[in-house]
N, C-alpha and C positions, 0 to 999 in steps of 0.2 A: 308508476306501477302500484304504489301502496295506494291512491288518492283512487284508483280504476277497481283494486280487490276491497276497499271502504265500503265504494257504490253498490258495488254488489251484495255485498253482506248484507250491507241495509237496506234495498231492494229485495234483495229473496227473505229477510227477518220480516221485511214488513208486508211480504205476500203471505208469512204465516208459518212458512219453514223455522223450525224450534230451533234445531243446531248447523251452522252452515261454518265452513272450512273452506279456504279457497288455495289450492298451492298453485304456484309461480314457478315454473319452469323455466329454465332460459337456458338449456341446451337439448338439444342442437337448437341453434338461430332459427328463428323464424325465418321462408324464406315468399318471397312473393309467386313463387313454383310450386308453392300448399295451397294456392287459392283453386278452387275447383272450378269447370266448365259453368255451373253454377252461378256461382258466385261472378264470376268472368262475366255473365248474360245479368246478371242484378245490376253488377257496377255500367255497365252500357245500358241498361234500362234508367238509370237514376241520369245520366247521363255525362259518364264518366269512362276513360277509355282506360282499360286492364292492361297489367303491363306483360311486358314480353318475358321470354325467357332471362332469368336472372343472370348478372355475369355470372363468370366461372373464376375463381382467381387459385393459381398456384405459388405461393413465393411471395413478397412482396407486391402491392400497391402501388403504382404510381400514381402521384400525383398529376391532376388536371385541372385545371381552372378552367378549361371552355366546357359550352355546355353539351352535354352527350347528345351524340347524333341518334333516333331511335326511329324505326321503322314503326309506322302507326296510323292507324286508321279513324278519319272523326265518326265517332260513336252516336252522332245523329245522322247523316245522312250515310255516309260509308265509305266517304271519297279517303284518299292515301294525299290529295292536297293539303297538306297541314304547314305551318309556322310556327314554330314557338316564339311565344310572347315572352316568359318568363320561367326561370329554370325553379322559382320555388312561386307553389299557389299558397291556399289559406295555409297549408302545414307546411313542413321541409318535406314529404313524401311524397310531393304533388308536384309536379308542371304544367305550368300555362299554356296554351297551346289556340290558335287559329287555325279553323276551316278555310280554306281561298275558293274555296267552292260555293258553300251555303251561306260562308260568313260567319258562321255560329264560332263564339269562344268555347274551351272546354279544358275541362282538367285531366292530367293523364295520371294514374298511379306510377307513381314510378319503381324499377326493378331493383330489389334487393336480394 
């Protein structure tokens, strides 16, 4: 977080901006359910599939080791045939995922 509010500062300092202030919020959690219609159509345009509605939890967490079953769509062609390859891509917020249809690999954002 300090290493992302750094780049900024020095990014907008050095477009020219004299005083720049950046605050960090961290309540309420971000949740993957703030991402707009938007945004939803950018991530399927780069070519990345948007995740679904975020759990809901009341209470305690349980723990799971397998990996979450997710209703999803490949965001190149449109088919609902998908596989996952692997439950983390280049980040942890990512899953790997195969078309059975087109074939194409893709990454899913995953729900928080």
């Amino acid at each position: 977080m300090a290493t992302m509010r750094d780049d900024l500062v020095h990014r907008l300092t050095d477009a020219g901006f004299d005083e720049v202030r950046v605050k960090v919020e961290l309540s309420p959690a971000w949740s993957s359910d703030w991402i707009t219609e938007r945004g939803r159509q950018a991530l399927a345009e780069a070519g990345l599939s948007a995740p679904g509605p975020a759990p809901r939890h009341d209470g305690p967490i349980a723990l799971d080791l397998l990996p979450t079953r997710r209703s999803l769509t490949c965001p190149r062609c449109g088919s609902a045939a998908v596989e996952l390859t692997s439950e983390f891509g280049a980040t942890a917020c990512k899953a790997l995922y195969r078309c059975t249809d087109c074939l194409e690999p893709f990454e899913h954002v995953k729900e928080i």
